[in-house]
C-alpha positions as CSV (number, residue, x, y, z in Angstrom):
1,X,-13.2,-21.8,4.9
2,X,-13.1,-19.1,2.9
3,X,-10.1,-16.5,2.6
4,X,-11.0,-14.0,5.4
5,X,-11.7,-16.5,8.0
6,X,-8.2,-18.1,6.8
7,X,-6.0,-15.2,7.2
8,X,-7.7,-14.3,10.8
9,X,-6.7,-18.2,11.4
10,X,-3.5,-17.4,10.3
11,X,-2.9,-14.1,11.8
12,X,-4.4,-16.3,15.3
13,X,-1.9,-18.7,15.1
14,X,0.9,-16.6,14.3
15,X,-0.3,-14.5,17.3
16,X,-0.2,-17.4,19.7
17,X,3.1,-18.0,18.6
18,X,4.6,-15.1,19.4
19,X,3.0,-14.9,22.5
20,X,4.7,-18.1,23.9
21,X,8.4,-17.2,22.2
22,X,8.4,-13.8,23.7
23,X,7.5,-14.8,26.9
24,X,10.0,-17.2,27.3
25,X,12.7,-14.7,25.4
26,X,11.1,-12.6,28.1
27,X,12.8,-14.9,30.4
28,X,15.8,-15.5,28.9
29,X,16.6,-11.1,28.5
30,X,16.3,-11.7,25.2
31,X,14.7,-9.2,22.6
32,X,11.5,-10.0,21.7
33,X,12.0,-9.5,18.0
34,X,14.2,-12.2,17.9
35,X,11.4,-14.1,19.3
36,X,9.1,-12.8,16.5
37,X,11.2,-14.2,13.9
38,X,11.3,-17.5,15.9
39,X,7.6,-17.4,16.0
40,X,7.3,-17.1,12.4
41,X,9.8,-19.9,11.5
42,X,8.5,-22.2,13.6
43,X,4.6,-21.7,12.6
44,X,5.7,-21.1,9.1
45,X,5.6,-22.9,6.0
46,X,9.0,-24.8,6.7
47,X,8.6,-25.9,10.0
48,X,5.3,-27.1,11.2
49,X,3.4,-25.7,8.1
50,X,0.3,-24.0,10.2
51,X,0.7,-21.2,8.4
52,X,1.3,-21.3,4.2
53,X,-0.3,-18.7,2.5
54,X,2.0,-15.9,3.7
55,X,0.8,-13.3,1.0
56,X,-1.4,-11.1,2.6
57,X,0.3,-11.2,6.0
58,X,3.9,-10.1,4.6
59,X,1.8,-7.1,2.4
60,X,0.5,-6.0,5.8
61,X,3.9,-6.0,7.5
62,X,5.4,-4.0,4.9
63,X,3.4,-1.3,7.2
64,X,5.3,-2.3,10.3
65,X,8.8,-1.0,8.8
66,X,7.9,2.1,7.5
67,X,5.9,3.1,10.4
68,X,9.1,2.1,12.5
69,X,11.9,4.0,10.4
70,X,9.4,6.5,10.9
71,X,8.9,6.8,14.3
72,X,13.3,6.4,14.6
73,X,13.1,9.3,12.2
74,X,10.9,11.4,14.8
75,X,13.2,10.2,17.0
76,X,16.5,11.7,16.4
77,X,18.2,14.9,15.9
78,X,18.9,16.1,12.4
79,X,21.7,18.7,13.5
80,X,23.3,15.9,15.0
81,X,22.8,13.4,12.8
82,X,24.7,16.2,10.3
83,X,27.7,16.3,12.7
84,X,28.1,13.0,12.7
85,X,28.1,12.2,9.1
86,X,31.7,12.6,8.5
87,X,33.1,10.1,11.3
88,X,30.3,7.6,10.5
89,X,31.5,7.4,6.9
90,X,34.8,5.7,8.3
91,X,32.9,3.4,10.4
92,X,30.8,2.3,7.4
93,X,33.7,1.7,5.1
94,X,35.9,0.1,8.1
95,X,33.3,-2.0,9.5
96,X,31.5,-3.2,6.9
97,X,34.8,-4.0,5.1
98,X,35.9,-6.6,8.1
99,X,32.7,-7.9,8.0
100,X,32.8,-8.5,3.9
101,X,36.3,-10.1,4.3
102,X,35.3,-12.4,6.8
103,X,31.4,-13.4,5.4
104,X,33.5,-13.8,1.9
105,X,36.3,-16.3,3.8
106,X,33.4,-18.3,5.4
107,X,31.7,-18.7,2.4
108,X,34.5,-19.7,-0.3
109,X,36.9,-21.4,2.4
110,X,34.9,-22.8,5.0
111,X,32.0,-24.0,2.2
112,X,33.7,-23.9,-0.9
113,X,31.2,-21.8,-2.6
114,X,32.3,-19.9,-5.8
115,X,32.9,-16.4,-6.9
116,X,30.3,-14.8,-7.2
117,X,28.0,-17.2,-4.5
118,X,31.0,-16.0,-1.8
119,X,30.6,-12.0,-2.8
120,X,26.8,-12.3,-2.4
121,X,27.6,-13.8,0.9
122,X,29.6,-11.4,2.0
123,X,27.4,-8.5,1.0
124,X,24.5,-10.5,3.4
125,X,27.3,-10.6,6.3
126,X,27.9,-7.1,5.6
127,X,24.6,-5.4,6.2
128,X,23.0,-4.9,9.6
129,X,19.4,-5.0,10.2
130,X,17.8,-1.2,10.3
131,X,15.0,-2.7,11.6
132,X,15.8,-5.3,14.4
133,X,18.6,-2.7,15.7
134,X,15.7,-0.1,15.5
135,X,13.1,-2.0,17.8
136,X,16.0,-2.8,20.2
137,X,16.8,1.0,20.0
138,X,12.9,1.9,20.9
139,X,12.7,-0.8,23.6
140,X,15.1,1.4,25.2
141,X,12.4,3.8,25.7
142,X,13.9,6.7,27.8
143,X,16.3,4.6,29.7
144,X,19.8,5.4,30.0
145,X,21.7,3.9,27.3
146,X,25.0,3.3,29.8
147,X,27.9,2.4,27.7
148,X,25.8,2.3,24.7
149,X,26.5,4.6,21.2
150,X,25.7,7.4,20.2
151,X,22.3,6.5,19.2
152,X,22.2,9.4,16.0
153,X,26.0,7.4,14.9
154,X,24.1,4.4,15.1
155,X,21.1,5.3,12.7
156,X,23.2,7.2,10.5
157,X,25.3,4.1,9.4
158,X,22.2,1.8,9.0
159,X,21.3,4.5,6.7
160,X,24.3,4.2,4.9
161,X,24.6,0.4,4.7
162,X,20.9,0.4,3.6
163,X,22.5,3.1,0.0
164,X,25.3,0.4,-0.2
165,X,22.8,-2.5,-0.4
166,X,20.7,-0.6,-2.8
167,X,23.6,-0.3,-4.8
168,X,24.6,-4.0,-4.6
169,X,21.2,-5.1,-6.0
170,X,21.5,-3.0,-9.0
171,X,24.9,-4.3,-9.3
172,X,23.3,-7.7,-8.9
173,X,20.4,-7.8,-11.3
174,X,22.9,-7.4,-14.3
175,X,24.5,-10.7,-13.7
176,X,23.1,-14.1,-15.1
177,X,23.0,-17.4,-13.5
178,X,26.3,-18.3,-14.7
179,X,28.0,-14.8,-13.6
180,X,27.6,-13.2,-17.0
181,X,27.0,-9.8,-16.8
182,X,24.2,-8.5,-18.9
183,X,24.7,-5.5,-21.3
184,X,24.1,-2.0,-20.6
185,X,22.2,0.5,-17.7
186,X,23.6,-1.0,-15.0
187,X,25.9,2.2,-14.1
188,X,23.2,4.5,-15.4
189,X,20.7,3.0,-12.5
190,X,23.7,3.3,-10.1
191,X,23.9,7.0,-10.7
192,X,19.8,7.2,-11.2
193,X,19.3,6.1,-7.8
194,X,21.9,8.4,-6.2
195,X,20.2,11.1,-7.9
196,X,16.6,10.0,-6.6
197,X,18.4,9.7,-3.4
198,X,20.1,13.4,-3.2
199,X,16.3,14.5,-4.6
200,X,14.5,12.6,-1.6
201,X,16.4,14.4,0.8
202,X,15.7,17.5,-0.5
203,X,12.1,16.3,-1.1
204,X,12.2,16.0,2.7
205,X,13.6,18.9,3.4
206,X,11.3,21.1,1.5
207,X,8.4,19.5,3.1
208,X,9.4,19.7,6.8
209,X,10.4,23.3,6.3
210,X,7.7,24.9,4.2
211,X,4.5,22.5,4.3
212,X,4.3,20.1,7.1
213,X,4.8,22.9,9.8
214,X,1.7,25.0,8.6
215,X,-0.4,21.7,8.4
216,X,0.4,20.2,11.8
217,X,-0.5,24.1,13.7
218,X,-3.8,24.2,11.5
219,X,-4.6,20.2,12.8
220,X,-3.9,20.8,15.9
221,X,-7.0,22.0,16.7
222,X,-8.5,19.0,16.3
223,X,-7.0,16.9,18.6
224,X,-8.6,16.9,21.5
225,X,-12.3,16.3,19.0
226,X,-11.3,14.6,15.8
227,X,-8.3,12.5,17.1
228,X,-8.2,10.9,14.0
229,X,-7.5,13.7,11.3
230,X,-3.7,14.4,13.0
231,X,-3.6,10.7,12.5
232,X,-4.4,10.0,9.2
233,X,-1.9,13.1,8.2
234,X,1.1,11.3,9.9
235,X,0.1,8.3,8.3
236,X,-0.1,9.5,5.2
237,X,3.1,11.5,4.9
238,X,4.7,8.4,6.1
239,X,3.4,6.5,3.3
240,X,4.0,9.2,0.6
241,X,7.3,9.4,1.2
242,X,7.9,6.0,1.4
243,X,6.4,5.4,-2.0
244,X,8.6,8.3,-3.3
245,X,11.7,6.2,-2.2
246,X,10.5,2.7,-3.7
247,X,10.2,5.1,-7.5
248,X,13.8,6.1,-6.8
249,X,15.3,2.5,-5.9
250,X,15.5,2.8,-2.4
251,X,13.5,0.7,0.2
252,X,10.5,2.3,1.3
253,X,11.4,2.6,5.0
254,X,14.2,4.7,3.9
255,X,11.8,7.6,2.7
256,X,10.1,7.1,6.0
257,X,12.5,8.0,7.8
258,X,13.9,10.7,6.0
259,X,10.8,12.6,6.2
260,X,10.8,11.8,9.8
261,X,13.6,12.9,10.5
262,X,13.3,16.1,9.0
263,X,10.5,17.1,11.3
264,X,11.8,18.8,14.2
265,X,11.0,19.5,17.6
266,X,7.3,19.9,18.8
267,X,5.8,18.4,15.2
268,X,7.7,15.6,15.7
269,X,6.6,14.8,19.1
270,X,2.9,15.7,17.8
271,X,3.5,13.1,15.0
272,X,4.7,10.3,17.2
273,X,2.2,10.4,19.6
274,X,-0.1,9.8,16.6
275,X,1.2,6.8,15.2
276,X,2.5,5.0,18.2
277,X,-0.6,3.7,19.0
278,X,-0.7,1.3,15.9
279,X,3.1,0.7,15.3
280,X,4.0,-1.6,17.2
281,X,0.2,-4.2,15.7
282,X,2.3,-3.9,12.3
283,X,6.0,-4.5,13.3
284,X,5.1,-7.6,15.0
285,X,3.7,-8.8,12.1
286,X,6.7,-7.4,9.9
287,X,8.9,-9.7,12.2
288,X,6.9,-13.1,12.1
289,X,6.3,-12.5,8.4
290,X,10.6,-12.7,8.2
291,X,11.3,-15.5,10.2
292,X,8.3,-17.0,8.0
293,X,10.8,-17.0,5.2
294,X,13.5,-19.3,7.3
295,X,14.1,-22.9,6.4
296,X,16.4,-24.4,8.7
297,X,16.5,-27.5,7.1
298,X,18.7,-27.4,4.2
299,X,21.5,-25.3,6.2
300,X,21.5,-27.9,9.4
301,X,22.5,-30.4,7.2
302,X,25.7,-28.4,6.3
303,X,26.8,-29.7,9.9
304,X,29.9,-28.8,12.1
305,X,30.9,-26.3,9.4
306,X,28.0,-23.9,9.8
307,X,29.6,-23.2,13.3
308,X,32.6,-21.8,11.6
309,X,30.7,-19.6,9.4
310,X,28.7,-18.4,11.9
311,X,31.4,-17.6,14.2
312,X,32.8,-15.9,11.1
313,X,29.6,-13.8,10.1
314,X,29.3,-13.0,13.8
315,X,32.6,-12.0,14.2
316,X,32.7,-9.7,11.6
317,X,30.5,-6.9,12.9
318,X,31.8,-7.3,16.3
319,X,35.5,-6.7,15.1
320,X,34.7,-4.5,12.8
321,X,32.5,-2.1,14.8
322,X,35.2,-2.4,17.8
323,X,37.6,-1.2,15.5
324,X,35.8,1.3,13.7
325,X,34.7,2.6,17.3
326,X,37.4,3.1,18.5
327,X,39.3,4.8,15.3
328,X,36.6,7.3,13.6
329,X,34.2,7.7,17.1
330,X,37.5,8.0,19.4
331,X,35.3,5.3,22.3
332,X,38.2,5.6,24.6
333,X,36.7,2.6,26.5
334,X,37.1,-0.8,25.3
335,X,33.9,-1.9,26.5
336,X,31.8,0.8,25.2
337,X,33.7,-0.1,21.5
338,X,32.9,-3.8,22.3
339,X,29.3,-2.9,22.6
340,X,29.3,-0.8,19.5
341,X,30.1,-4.1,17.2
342,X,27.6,-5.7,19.1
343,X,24.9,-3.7,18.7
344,X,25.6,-4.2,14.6
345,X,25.6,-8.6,14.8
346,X,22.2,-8.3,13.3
347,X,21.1,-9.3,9.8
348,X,17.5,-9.0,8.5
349,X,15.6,-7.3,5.8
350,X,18.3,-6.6,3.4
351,X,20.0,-10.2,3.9
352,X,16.6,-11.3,2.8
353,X,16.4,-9.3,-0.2
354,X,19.6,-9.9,-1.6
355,X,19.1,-13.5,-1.4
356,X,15.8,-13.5,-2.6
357,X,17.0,-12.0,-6.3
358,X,20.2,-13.9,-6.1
359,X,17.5,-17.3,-5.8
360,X,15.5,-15.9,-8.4
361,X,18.7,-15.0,-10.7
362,X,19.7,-18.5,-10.4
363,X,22.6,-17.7,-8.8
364,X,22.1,-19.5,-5.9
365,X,19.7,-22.4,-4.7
366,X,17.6,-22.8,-2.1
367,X,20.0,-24.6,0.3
368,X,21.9,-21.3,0.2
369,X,19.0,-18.9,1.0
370,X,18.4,-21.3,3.5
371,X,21.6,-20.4,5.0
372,X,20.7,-17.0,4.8
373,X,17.2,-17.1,6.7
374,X,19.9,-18.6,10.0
375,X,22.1,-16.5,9.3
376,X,19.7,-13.7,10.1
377,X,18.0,-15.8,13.2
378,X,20.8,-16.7,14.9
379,X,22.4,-13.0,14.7
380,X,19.1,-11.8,16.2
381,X,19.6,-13.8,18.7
382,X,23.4,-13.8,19.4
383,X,23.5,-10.1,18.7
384,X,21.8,-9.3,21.9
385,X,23.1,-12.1,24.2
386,X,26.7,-10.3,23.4
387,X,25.2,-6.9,23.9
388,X,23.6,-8.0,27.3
389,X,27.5,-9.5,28.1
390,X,29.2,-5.9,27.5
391,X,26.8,-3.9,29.6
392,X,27.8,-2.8,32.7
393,X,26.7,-4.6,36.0
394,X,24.8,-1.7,37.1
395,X,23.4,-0.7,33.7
396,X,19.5,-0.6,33.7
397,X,17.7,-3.9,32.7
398,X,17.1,-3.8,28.6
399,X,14.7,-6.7,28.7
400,X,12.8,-6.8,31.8
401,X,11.7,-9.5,33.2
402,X,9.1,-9.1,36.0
403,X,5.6,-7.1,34.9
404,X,5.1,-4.6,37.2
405,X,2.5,-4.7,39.5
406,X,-0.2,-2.4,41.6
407,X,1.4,-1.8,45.0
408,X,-2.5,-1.4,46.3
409,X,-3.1,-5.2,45.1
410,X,-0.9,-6.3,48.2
411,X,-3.1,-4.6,51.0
């Protein structure tokens, strides 16, 4: 077969896949993404090997999370993104703090990892997943979110644990294998990449205010005709500005959603109405392509002690964002802090990155980035299962269960 008909086999299978898991997580009132990355695992290259050329399927879902922190960008609120910046700072520093401690104590206590093995997995067990905790936040659709945060608070501190990662990798790539820290730059990229940060948002700014406005009123004209010129202009500012973060460091989701969220009102509506109907082709495949990357294996064989480090690594956002909730965001209720820390249990994109240069530094080995890939699958899965647990008996279903049907189909 030649390489076309491969990848459409490929994309096939993975498509069945999912099908089957998110039916049955479906079921269960379970997320579907965590489903996704079960698909992927299982179909993948470590499990039952159907799938092993992985190249061009992970290129395309690079798409799916730029298109998403995108659309969360059109989303939400600038103004009161702004306000909240100040209390979410605390929450960061609190939250991701109990979560380090604890991800650092599982690692060196519980498996007896060393110094710098134990900091990297900490920094893994500190970082939630923008976009798993994204998806969830879109499934929501416009459902009440009963008992659930503020969903600007919850954005804005991805954000910020996405610039802490950032800064972690630098950090990372001057070490060696053997924990040696290589000369020079490393504290000239750290303050290189804040700049590029400070001159993306500015980069956004200047766009949305002065450029974008004028371009969206003269395309809107050619809607109702030409659907596909408003199209390809969301799509491309999208993509601009994510290549504009990946040149200053950052990942390129992160310039998606700046830009995005620096359109306001109307626009912004126009613009998500224009790229909805391909997101969500792309973020499936952005999901599969991640549990792809999980081998089980190696971390099974670790035994009863993986359940303590779990517990640990799940522990640690829950505690954390209870505390933090209740301290900087002043959640009176106890069960409305509760489901704060839940909603941050995920890991994802950033666990995998970190990992990935830490294998390729040869500062870990592939046992431990196995640990990492469950890590990230079973906090997508627990994540929610907690979440579901702390909502209120009367809140609305998050995961429905039962399609709807056509009341005229029962005549």
């Amino acid at each position: 077969m030649d390489s076309t008909t491969i990848f459409l086999l490929d994309l096939g299978i993975f498509s069945v896949f999912a099908l089957i898991f998110s039916l049955a997580f479906a079921r269960l009132r379970l997320p579907v993404v965590s489903a996704q990355i079960v698909a992927g695992m299982i179909a993948g290259p470590y499990v039952l090997g159907w799938v092993k050329d992985l190249v061009t399927i992970n290129d395309l879902s690079a798409i799916g999370i730029v298109l998403l922190l995108f659309v969360i960008g059109l989303e939400l609120d600038p103004v009161e993104l702004r306000k909240l910046a100040g209390r979410v700072a605390g929450v960061a520093v609190l939250e991701m703090g109990v979560a380090f401690v604890l991800g650092f104590a599982a690692s060196s206590v519980i498996l007896g990892a060393g110094l710098l093995q134990s900091i990297i997995f900490a920094m893994v067990a500190s970082i939630s997943s923008t976009a798993i905790i994204g998806k969830m936040f879109l499934e929501r659709g416009s459902r009440p979110l009963v008992n659930s945060p503020e969903p600007g608070a919850l954005m804005a501190l991805m954000i910020m644990e996405d610039m802490v990662a950032v800064v972690f990798l630098i950090a990372l790539s001057s070490f060696t294998s053997n924990g040696t820290l290589l000369s020079g730059g490393s504290l000239v990229q750290v303050v290189t990449t804040i700049g590029g940060g400070i001159a993306l948002v500015v980069a956004g700014y200047l766009v949305a205010t002065y450029v974008a406005p004028k371009i969206i009123d003269y395309l809107g004209a050619f809607e109702e005709e030409y659907e596909e010129i408003p199209f390809l202009f969301a799509l491309g500012l999208g993509f601009v500005f994510a290549v504009l973060a990946a040149v200053f460091g950052y990942s390129p989701g992160t310039g998606a959603f700046i830009i995005g969220l620096s359109i306001r009102g109307k626009r912004s509506k126009f613009l998500k109405s224009r790229i909805t109907t391909i997101k969500d082709l792309f973020i499936v495949l952005f999901f599969i392509s991640m549990g792809s990357l999980i081998n089980p294996i190696p971390a099974l064989i670790i035994g009863l002690p993986l359940l303590g480090v779990m517990a640990l690594v799940v522990s640690g956002k829950l505690v954390g964002g209870f505390a933090s909730a209740k301290i900087f965001l002043r959640m009176g209720s106890s069960k409305s802090a509760y489901l704060f820390g839940s909603w941050l249990v995920p890991r994802g994109e950033f666990s995998f990155v970190i990992g990935q240069l830490a294998l390729t530094l040869g500062i870990i080995d592939s046992g431990f980035f196995s640990l990492i890939g469950l890590v990230v699958l079973v906090t997508a899965i627990v994540g929610p299962v907690i979440q579901r647990l702390a909502e209120s008996r009367g809140a609305p279903a998050m995961f429905p269960t039962k399609a709807k049907t056509d009341p005229s189909e029962d005549r």
